[in-house]
C-alpha positions in Angstrom: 15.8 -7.6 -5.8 14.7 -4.5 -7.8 12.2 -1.8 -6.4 9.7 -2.8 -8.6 9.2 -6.4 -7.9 8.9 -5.4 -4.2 6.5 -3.1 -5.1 4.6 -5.7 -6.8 4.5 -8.3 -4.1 3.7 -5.5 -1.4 1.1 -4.1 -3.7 -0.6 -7.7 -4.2 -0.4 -8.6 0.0 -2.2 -4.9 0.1 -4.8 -5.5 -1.7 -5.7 -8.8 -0.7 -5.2 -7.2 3.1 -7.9 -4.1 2.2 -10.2 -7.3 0.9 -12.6 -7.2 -1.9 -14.8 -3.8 -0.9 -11.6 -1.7 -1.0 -11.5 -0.6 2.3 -11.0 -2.0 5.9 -13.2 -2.2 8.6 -12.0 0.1 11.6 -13.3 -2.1 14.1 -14.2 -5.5 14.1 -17.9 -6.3 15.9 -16.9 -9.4 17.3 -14.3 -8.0 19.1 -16.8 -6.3 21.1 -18.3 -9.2 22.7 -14.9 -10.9 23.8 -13.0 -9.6 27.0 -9.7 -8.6 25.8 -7.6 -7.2 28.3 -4.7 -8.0 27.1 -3.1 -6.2 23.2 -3.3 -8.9 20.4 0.5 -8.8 19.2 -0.1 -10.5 16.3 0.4 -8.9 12.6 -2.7 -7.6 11.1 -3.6 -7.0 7.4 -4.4 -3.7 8.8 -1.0 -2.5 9.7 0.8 -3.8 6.5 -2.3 -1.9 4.8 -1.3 1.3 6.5 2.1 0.8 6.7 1.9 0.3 2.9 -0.1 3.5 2.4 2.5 5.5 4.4 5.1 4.6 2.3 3.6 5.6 -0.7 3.0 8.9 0.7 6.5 9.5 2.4 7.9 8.3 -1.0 5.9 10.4 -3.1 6.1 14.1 -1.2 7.5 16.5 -2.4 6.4 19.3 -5.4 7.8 17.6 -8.3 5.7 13.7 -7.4 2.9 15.5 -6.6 0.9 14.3 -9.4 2.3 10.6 -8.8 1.2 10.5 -4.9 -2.5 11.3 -6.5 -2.2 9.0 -8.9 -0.5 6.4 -6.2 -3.7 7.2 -3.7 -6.4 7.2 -6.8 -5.1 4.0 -8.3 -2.8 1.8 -5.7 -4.5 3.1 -2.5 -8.0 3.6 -3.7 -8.2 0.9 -5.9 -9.6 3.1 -8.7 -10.1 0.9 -12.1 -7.4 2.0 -14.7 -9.2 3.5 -17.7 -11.1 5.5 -15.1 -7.6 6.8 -13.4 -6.0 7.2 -16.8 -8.6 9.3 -18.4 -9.3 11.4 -15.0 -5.6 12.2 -15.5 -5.9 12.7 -19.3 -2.7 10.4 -19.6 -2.0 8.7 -22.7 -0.7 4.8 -22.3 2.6 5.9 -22.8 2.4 8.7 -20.4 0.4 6.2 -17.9 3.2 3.6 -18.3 6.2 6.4 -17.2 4.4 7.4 -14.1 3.5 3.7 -12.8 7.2 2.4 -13.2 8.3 5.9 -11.9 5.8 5.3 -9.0 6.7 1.3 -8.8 10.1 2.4 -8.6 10.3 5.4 -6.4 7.9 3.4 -3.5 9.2 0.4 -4.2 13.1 1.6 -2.8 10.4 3.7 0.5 8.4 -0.1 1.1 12.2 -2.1 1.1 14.0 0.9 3.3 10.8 0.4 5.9 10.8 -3.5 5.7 7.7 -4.0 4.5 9.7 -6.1 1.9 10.4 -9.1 2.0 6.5 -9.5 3.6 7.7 -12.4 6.0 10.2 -10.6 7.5 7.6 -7.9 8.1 4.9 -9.8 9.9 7.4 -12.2 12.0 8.6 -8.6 13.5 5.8 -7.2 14.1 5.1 -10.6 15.7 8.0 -10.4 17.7 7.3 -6.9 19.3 
């Protein structure tokens, strides 16, 4: 399985986890009004969300990728449209095409070492805990 197909899946779960306004609500209302006393220990789109973003950033440190974990939190993370990103960076396609397989690549190896890849395996752990 190459880094950049694991990439791909994990990129696709996170943005349909982070939902269609880009961002995710840090507390649900309706929790509110229920009595939990005991943890829910089921997965939630939020921890794959964050685990995903952590990745990208543990990948990505370091003073030679620092231009790609920008790019990763404008673009992956932040869900910035691509002509936008691309011309805030002053990339040309070429240019734009090296960094996002570089990227793909470098926190696709971070999201497979942390098991956020293969995604089932992820949430049946984090189930399991």
């Amino acid at each position: 399985m190459s880094p950049e197909f694991a990439f791909d899946v994990c990129l696709e779960i996170y943005r349909n986890c982070v939902g269609k306004y880009g961002y995710i609500h840090a507390l649900d209302p309706t929790a509110l009004k229920e009595h939990r006393w005991k943890p829910d220990r089921k997965p939630r789109p939020q921890d794959f969300a964050a685990d995903f973003c952590l990745a990208g950033q543990e990948a990505l440190e370091g003073s030679e990728l620092h231009s790609r974990l920008v790019l990763f939190n404008i673009y992956y993370a932040g869900a910035c449209p691509y002509e936008t990103a691309r011309q805030w960076f002053r990339l040309s396609e070429m240019g734009w095409v090296r960094w996002t397989e570089e990227i793909r690549r470098i926190v696709g190896k971070e999201l497979i070492r942390r098991g956020l890849f293969p995604p089932r395996k992820y949430f049946e752990e984090l189930a399991r805990r």
